[in-house]
N, CA, C and O atoms as a Maestro MAE file, in Angstrom:
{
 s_m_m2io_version
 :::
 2.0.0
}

f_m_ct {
 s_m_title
 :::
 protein
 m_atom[288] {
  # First column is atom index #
  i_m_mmod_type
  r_m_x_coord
  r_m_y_coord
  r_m_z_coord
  i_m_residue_number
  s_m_chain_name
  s_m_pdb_residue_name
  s_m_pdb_atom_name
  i_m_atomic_number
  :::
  1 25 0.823 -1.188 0.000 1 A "UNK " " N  " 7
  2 3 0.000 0.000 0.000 1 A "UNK " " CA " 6
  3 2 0.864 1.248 0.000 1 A "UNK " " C  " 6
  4 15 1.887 1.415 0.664 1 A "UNK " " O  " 8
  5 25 0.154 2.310 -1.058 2 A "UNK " " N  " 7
  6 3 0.897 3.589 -0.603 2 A "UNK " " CA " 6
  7 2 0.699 4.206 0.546 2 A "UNK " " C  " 6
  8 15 -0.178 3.882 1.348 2 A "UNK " " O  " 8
  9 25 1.587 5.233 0.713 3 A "UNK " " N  " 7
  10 3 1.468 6.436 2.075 3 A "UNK " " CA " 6
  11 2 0.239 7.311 1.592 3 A "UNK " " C  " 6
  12 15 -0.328 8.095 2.353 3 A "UNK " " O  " 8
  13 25 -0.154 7.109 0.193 4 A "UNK " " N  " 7
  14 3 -1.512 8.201 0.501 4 A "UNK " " CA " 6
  15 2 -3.326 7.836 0.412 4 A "UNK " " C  " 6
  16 15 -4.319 8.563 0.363 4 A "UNK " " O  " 8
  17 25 -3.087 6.086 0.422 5 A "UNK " " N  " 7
  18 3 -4.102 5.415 0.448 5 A "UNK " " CA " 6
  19 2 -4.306 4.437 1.515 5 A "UNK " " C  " 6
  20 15 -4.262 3.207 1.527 5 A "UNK " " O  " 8
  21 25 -4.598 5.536 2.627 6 A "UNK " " N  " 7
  22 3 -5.074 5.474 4.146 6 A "UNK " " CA " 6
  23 2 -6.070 4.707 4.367 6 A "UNK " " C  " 6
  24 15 -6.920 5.317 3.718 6 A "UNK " " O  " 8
  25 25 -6.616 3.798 4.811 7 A "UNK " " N  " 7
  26 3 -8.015 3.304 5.303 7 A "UNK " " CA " 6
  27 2 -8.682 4.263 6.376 7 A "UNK " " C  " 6
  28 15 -7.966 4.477 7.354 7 A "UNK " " O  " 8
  29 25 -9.655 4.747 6.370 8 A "UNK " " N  " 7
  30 3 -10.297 5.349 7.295 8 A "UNK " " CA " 6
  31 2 -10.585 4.332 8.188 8 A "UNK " " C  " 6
  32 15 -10.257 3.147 8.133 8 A "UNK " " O  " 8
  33 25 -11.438 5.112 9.275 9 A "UNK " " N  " 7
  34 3 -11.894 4.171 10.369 9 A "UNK " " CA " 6
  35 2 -13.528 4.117 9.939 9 A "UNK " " C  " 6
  36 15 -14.122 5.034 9.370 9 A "UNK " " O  " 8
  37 25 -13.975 3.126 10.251 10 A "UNK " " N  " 7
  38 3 -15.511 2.742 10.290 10 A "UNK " " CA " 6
  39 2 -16.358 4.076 10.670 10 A "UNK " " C  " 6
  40 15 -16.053 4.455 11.801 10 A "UNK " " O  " 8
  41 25 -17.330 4.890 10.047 11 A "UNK " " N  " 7
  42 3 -18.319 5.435 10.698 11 A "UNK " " CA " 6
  43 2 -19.180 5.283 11.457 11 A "UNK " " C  " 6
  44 15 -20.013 4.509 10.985 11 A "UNK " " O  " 8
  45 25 -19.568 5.814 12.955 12 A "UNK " " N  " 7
  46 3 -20.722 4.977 13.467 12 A "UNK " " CA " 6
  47 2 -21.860 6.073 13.887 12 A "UNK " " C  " 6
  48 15 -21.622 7.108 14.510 12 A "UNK " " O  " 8
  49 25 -22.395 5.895 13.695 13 A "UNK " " N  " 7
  50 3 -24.165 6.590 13.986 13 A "UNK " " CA " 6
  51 2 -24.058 7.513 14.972 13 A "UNK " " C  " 6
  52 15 -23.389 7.034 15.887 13 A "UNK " " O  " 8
  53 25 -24.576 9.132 15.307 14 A "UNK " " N  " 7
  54 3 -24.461 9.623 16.375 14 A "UNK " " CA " 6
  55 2 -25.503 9.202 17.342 14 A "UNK " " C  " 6
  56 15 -26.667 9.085 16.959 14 A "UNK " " O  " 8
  57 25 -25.221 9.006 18.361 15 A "UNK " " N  " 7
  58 3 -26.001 8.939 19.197 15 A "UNK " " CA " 6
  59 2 -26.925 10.319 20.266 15 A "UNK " " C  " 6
  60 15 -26.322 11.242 20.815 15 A "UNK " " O  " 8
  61 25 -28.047 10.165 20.313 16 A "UNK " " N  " 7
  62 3 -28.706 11.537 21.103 16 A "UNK " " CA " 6
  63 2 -28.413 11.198 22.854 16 A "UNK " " C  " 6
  64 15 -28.252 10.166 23.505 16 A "UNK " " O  " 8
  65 25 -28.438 12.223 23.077 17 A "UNK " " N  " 7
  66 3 -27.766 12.406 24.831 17 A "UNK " " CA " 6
  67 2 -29.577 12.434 25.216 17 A "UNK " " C  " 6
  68 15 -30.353 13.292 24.794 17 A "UNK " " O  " 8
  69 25 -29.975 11.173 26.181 18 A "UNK " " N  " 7
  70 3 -31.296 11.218 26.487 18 A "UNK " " CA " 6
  71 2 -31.474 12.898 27.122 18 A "UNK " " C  " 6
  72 15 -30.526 13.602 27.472 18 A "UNK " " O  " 8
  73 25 -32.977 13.308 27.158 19 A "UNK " " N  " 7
  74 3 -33.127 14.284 27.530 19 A "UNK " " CA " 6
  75 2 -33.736 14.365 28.854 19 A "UNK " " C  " 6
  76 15 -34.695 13.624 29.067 19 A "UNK " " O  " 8
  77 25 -33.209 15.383 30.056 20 A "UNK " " N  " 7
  78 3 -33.805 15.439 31.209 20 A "UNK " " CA " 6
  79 2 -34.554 17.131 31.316 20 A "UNK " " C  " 6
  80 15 -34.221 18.313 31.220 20 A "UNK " " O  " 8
  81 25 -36.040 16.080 31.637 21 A "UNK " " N  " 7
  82 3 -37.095 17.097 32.039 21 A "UNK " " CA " 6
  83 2 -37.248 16.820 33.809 21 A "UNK " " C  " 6
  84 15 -37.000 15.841 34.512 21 A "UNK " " O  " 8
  85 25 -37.647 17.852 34.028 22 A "UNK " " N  " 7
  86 3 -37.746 18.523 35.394 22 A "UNK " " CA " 6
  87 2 -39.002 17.095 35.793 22 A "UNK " " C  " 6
  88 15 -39.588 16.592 34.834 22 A "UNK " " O  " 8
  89 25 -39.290 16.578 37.205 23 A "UNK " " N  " 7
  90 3 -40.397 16.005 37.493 23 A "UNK " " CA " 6
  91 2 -41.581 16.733 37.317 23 A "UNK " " C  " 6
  92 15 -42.522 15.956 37.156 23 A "UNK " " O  " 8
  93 25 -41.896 17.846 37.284 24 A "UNK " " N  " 7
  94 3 -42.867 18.714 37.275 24 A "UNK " " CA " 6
  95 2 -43.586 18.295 35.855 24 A "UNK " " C  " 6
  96 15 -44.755 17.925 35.747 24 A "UNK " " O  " 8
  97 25 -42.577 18.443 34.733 25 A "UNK " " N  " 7
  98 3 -42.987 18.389 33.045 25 A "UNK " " CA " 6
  99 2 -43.973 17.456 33.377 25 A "UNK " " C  " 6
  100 15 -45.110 17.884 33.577 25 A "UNK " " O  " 8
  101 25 -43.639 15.700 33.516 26 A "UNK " " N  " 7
  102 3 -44.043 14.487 33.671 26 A "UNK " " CA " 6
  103 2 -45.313 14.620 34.415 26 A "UNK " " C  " 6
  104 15 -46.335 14.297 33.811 26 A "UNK " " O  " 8
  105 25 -45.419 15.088 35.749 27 A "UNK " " N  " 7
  106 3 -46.502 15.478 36.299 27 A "UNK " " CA " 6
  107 2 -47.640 16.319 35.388 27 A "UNK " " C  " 6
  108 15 -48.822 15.980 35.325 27 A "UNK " " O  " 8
  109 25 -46.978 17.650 34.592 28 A "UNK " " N  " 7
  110 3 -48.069 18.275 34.023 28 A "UNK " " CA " 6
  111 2 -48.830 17.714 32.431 28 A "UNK " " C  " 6
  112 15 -49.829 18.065 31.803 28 A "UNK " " O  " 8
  113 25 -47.411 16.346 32.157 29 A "UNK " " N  " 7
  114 3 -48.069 16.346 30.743 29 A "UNK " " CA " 6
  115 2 -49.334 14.917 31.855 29 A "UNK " " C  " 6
  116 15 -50.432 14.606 31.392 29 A "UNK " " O  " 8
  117 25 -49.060 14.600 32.574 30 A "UNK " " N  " 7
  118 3 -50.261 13.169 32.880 30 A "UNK " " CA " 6
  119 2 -51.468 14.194 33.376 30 A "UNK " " C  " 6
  120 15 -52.497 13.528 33.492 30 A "UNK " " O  " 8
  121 25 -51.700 15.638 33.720 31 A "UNK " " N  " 7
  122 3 -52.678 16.432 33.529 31 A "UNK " " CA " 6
  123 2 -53.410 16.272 32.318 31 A "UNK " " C  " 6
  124 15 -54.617 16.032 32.309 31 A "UNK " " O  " 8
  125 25 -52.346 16.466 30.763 32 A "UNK " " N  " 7
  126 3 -53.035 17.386 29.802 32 A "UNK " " CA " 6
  127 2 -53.814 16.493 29.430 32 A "UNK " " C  " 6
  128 15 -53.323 15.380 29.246 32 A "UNK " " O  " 8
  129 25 -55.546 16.729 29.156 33 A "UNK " " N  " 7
  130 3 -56.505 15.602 28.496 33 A "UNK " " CA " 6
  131 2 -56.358 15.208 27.098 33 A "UNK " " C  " 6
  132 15 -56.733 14.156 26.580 33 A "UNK " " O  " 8
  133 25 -55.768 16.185 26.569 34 A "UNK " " N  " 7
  134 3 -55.443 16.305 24.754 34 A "UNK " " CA " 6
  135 2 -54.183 15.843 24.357 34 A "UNK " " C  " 6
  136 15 -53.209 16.567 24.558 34 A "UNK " " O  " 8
  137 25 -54.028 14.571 23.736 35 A "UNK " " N  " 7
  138 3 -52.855 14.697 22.890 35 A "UNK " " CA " 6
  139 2 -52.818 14.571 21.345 35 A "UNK " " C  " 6
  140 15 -53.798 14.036 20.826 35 A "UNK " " O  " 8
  141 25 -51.964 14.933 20.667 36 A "UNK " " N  " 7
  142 3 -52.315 15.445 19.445 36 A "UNK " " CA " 6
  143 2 -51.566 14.181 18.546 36 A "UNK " " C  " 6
  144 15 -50.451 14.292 18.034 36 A "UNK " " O  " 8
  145 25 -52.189 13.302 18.493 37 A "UNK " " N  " 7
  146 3 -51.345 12.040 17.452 37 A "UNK " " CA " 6
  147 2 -50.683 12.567 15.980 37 A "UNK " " C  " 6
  148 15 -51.057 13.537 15.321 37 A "UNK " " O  " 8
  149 25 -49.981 11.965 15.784 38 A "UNK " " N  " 7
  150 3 -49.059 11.663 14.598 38 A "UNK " " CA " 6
  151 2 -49.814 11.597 13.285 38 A "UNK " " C  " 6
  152 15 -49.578 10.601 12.601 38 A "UNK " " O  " 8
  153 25 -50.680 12.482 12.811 39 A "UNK " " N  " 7
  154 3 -51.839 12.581 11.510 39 A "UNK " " CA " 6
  155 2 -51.184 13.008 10.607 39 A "UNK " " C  " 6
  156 15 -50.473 13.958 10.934 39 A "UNK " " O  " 8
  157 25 -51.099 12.584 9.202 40 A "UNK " " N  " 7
  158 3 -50.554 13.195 8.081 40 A "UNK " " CA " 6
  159 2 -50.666 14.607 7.841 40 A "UNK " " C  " 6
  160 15 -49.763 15.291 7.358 40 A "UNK " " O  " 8
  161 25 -52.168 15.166 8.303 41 A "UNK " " N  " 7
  162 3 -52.302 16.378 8.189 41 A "UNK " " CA " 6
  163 2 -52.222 17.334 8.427 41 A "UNK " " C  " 6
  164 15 -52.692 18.377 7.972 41 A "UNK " " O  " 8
  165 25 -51.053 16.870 9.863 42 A "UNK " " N  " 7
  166 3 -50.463 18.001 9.560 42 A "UNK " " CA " 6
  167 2 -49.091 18.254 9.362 42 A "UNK " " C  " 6
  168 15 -48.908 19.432 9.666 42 A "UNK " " O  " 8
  169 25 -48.334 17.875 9.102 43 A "UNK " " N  " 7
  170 3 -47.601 17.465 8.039 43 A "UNK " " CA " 6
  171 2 -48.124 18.180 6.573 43 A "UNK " " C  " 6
  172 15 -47.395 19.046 6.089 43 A "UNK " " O  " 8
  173 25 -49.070 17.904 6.049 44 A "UNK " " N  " 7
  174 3 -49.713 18.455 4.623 44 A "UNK " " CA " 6
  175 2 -49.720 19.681 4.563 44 A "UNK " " C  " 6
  176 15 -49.297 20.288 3.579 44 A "UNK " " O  " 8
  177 25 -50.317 20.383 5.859 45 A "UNK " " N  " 7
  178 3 -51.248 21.415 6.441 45 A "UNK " " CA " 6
  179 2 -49.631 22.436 6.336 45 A "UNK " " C  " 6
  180 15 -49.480 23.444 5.646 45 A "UNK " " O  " 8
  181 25 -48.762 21.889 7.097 46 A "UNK " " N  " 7
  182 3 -47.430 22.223 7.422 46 A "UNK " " CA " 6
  183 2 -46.852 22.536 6.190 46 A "UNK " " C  " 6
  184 15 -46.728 23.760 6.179 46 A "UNK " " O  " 8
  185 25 -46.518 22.153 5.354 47 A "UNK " " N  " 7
  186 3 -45.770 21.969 4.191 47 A "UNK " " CA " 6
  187 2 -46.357 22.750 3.289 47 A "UNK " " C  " 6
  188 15 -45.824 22.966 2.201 47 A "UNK " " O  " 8
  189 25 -47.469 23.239 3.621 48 A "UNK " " N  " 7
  190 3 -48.397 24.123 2.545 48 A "UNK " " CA " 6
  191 2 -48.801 25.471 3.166 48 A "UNK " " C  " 6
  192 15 -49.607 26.178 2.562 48 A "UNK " " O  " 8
  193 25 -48.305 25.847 4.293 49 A "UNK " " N  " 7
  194 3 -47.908 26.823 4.992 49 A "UNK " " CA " 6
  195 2 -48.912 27.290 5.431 49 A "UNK " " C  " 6
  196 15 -49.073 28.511 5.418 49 A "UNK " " O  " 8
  197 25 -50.029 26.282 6.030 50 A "UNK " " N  " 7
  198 3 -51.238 26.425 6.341 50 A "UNK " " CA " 6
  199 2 -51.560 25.755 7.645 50 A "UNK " " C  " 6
  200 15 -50.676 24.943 7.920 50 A "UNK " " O  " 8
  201 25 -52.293 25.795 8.337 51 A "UNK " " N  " 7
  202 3 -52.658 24.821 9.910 51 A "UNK " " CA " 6
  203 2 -53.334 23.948 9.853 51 A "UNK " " C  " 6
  204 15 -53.741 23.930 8.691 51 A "UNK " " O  " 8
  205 25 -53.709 23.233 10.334 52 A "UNK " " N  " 7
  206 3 -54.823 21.867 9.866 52 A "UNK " " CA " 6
  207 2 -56.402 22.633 10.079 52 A "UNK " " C  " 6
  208 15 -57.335 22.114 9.465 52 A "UNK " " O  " 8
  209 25 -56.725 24.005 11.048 53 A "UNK " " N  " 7
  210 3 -57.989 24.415 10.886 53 A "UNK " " CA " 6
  211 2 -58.043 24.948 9.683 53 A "UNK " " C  " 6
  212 15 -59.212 24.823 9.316 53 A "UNK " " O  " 8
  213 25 -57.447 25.455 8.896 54 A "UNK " " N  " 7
  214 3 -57.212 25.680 7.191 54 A "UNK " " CA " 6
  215 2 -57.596 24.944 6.368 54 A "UNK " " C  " 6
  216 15 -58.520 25.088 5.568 54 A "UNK " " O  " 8
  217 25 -56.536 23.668 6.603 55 A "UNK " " N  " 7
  218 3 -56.510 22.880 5.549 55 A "UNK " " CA " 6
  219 2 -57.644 22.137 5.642 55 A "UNK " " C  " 6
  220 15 -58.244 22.250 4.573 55 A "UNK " " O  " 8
  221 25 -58.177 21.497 6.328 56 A "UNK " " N  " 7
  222 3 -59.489 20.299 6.873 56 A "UNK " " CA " 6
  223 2 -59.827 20.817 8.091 56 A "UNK " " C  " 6
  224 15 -59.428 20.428 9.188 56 A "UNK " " O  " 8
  225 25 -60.880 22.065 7.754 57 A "UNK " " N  " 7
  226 3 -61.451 22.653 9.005 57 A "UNK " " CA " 6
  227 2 -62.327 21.198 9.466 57 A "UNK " " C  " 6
  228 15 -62.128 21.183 10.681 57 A "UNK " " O  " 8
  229 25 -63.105 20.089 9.175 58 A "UNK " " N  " 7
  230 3 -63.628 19.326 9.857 58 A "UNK " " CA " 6
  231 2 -63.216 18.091 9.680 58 A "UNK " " C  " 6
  232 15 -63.966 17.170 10.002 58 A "UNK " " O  " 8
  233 25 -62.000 17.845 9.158 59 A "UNK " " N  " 7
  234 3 -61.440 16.796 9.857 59 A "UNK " " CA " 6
  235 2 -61.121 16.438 11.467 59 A "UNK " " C  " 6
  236 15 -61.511 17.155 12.388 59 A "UNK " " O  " 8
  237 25 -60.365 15.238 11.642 60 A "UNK " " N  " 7
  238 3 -60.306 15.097 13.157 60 A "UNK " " CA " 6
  239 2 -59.025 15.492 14.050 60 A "UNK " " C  " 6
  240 15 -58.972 15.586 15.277 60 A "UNK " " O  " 8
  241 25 -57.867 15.724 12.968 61 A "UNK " " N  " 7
  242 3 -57.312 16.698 13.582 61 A "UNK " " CA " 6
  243 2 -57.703 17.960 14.142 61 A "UNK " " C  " 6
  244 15 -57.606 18.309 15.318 61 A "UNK " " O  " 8
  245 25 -58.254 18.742 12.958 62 A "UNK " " N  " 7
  246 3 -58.887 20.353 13.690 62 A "UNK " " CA " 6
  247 2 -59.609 19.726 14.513 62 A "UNK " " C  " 6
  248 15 -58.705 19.633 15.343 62 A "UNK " " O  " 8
  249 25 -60.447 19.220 14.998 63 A "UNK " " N  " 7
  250 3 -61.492 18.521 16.084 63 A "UNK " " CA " 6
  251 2 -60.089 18.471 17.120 63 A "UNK " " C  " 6
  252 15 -60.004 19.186 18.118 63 A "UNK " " O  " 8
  253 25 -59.306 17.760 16.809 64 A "UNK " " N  " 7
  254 3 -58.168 17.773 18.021 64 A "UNK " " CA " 6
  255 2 -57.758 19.056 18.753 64 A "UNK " " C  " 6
  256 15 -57.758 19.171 19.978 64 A "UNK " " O  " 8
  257 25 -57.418 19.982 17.902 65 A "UNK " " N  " 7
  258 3 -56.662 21.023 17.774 65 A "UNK " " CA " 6
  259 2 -57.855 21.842 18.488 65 A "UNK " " C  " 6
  260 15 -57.460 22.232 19.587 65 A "UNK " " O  " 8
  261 25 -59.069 22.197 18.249 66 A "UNK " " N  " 7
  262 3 -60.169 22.412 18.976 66 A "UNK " " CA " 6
  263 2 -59.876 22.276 20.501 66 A "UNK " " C  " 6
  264 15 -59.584 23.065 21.400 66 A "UNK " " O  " 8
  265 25 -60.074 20.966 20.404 67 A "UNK " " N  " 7
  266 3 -60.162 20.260 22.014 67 A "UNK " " CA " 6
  267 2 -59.268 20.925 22.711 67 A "UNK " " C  " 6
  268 15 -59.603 21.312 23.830 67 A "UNK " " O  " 8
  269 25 -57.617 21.282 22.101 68 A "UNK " " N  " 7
  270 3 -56.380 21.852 22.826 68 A "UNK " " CA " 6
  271 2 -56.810 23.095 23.099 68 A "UNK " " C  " 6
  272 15 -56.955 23.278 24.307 68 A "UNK " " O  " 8
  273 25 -57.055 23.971 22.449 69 A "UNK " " N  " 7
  274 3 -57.620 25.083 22.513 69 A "UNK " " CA " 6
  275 2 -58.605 25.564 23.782 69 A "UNK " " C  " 6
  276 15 -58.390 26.460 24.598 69 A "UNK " " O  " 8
  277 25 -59.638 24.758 23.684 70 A "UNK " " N  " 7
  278 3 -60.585 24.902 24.889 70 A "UNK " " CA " 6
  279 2 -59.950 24.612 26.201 70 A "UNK " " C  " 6
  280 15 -60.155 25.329 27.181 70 A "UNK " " O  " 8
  281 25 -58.958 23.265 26.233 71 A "UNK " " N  " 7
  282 3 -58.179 22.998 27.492 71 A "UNK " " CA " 6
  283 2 -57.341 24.385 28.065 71 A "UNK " " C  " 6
  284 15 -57.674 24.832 29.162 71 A "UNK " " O  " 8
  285 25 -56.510 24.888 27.475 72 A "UNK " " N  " 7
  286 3 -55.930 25.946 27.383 72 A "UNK " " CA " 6
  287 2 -56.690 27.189 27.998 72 A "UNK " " C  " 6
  288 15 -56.180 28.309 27.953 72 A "UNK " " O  " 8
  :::
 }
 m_bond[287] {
  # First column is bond index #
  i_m_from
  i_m_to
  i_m_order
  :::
  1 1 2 1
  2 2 3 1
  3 3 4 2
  4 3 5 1
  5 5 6 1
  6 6 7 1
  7 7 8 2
  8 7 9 1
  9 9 10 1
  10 10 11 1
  11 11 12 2
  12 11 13 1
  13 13 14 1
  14 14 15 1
  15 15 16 2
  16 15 17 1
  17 17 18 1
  18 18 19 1
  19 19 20 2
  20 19 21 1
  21 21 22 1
  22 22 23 1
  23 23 24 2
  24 23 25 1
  25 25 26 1
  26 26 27 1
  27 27 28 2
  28 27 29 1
  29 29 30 1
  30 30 31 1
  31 31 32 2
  32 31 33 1
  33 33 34 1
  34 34 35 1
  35 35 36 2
  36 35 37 1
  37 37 38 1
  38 38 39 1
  39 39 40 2
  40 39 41 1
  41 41 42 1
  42 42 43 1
  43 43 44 2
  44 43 45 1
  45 45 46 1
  46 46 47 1
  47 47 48 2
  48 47 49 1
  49 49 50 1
  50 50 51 1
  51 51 52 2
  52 51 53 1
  53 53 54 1
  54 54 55 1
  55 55 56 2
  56 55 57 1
  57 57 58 1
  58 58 59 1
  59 59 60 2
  60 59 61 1
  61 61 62 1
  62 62 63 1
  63 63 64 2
  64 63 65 1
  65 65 66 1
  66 66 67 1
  67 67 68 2
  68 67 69 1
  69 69 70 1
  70 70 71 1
  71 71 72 2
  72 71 73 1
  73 73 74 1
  74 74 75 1
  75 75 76 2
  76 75 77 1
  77 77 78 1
  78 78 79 1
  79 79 80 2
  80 79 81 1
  81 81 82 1
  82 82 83 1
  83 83 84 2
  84 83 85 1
  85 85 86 1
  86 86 87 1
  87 87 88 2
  88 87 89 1
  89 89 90 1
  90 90 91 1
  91 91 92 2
  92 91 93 1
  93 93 94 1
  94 94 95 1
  95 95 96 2
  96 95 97 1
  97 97 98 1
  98 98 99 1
  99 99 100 2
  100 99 101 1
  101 101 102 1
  102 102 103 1
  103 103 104 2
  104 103 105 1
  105 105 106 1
  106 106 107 1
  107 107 108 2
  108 107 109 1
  109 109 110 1
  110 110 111 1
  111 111 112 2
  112 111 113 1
  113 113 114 1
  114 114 115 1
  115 115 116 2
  116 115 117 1
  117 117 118 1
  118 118 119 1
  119 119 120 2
  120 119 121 1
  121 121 122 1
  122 122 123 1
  123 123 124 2
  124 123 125 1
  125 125 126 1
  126 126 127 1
  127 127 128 2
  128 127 129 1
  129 129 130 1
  130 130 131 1
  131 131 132 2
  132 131 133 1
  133 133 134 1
  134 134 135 1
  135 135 136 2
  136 135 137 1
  137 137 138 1
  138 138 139 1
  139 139 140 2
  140 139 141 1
  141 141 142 1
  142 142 143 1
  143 143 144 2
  144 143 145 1
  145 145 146 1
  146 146 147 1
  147 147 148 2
  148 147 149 1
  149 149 150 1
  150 150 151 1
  151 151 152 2
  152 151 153 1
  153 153 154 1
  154 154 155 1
  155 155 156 2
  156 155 157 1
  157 157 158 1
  158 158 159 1
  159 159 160 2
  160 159 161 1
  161 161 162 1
  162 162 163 1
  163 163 164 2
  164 163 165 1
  165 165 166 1
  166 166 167 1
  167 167 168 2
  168 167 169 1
  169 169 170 1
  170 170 171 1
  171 171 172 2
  172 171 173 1
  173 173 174 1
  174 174 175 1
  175 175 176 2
  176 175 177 1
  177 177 178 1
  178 178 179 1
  179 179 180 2
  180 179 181 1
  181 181 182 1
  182 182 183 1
  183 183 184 2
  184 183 185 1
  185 185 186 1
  186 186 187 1
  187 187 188 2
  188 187 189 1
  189 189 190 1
  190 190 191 1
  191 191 192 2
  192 191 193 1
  193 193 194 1
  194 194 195 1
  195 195 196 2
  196 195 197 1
  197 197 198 1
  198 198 199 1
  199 199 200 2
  200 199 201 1
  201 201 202 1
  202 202 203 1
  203 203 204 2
  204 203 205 1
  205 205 206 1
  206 206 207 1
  207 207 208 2
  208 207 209 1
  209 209 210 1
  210 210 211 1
  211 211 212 2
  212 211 213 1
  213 213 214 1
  214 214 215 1
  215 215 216 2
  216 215 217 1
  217 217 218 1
  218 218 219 1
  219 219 220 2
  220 219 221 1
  221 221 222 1
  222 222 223 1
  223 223 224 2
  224 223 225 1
  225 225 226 1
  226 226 227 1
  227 227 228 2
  228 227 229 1
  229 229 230 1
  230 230 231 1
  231 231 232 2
  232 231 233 1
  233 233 234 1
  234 234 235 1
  235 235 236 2
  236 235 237 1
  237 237 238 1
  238 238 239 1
  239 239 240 2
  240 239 241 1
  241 241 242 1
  242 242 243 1
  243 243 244 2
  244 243 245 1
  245 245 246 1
  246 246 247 1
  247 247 248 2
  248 247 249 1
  249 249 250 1
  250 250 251 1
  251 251 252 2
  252 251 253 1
  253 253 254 1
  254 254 255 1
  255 255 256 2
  256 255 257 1
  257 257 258 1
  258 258 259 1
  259 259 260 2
  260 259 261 1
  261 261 262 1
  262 262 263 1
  263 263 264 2
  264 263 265 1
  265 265 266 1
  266 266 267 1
  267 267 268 2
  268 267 269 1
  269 269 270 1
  270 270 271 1
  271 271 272 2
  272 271 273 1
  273 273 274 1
  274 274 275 1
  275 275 276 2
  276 275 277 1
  277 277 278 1
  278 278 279 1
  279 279 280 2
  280 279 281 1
  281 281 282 1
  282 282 283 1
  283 283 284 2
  284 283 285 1
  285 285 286 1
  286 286 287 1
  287 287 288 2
  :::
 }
}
């Protein structure tokens, strides 16, 4: 082998540093009655620079998004 055809070393994946929330967070999210699932729409809603009460005022997201609202 030449001196300028080095083998690198293996790449390996970064890893995330878990995150610490206060006991309080944990306490206030087992309060909140609303949680807002993982819906395409908004995502769609998002990407189109619009909110989901925009995009599908009566879909069941905005119905979600509703619900947060009133909790609030």
């Amino acid at each position: 082998m030449s001196e300028n055809s080095a083998v690198s070393p293996p790449v390996r994946p970064m890893r995330r540093a878990p995150t610490k929330r206060p006991a309080s967070w944990w306490r206030a999210s087992a309060r909140r009655p609303v949680l807002l699932p993982d819906r395409a729409t908004y995502r769609h809603a998002s990407a189109e620079g619009r909110n989901v009460m925009e995009a599908e005022p009566m879909g069941k997201a905005a119905e979600e998004v509703r619900q947060l609202y009133k909790w609030t």
